[in-house]
Phi, psi and omega in degrees: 000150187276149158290173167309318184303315208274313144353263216291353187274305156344325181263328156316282177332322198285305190288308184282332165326268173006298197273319176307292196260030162255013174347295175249020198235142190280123203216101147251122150316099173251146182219141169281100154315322175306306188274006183230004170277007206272323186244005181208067202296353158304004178251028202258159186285344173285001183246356171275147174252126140350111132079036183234130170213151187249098197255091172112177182288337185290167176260172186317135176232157174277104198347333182278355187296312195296358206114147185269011202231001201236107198237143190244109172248128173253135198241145188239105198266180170274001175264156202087020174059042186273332182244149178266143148326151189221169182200170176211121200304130108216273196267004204210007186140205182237131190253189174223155221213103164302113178184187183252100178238152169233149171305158178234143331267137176277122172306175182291321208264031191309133189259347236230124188213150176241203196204109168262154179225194165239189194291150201296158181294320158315287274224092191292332192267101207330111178283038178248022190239185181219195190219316171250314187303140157306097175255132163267107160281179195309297181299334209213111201255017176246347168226164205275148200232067178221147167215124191269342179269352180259115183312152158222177202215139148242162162304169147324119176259092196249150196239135177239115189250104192257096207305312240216103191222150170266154176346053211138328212297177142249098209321317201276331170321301194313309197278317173293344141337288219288318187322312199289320200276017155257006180236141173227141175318313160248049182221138193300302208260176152276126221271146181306340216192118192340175174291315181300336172266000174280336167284343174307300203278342174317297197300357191282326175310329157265336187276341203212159209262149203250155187354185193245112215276098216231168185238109195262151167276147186307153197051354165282135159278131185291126188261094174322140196281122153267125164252068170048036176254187199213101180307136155270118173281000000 
């Protein structure tokens, strides 16, 4: 098995061949943080820069060396507790809210946007009921609205850091791209994650082997495992 070093130099090697031959062609780079800063620590948050990109043991260069065509987002999910729990206020208590947000108050030149969605149709149970606290609800102003026996689900709080832009460019189009490719013609609901990267993760189901699966070479007989049973006639 590679070492780490041997990863993360493997994984350098990957990205620039990749941006070398996507060169001349208009290329956005979207990457899931979780799973890729781990082998590509520029993408860790003390290491990212504005309109900069680091491929490898070199220092940062500037995203146009890579092509003039070429934009970079890194999206950050809630796992590992990487996005907070979320809400959305309003006249009577808290909810849940679709939309496109930049942090308040937002600088001019903001890169960092999150993408909320809304709850899914599967998930039937009101994000008004509670599990201990005493609640009244709205509709029924005589009994307490808790059920301790019921999961409840809120969406994802997904944050899109739009690392990497060209001249001219807008951060909040680029996040609003990603924003849109989550609700798609086919999928009933909003998807956890833009499309391009829901197909991304769609392909580990083909790409990569399932148990372990062994193979006998011609003329070998396959040798039953003992697990300690006892055969029944």
């Amino acid at each position: 098995m590679a070492t780490e070093a041997e990863q993360t130099s493997a994984t350098a090697a990957f990205v620039k061949n990749t941006l070398y031959q996507m060169r001349s062609t208009p290329t956005l780079v979207v990457i899931h943080a979780q799973n890729t800063r781990g082998r590509w620590p520029w993408l860790k948050n003390g290491n990212l820069i504005a309109d900069r990109v680091q491929v490898g043991a070199v220092s940062p260069q500037r995203i146009a060396s890579y092509g003039k065509q070429l934009r970079i987002v890194r999206v950050a999910t809630g796992e590992r507790d990487e996005t907070p729990e979320w809400w959305a206020p309003k006249s009577n208590g808290a909810g849940i809210a679709k939309g496109l947000w930049r942090p308040q108050p937002a600088v001019e030149d903001n890169r960092i946007f999150y993408s909320t969605t809304d709850k899914a149709s599967t998930h039937t149970v009101s994000v008004e009921i509670t599990k201990l606290t005493p609640r009244v609800p709205v509709k029924d102003n005589t009994k307490p609205d808790i059920k301790p026996g019921k999961n409840a689900w809120n969406p994802d709080l997904l944050e899109f850091s739009v690392a990497g832009l060209q001249e001219g460019d807008q951060a909040e189009a680029w996040a609003m791209f990603l924003h849109q490719q989550r609700f798609s013609e086919d999928y009933r609901d909003g998807l956890a994650l833009p499309l391009i990267l829901h197909l991304a993760e769609l392909t580990t189901q083909y790409a990569l082997p399932h148990g372990e699966e062994t193979a006998t070479s011609a003329g070998e007989e396959e040798t039953p495992e003992d697990d300690n049973s006892e055969e029944t006639p």
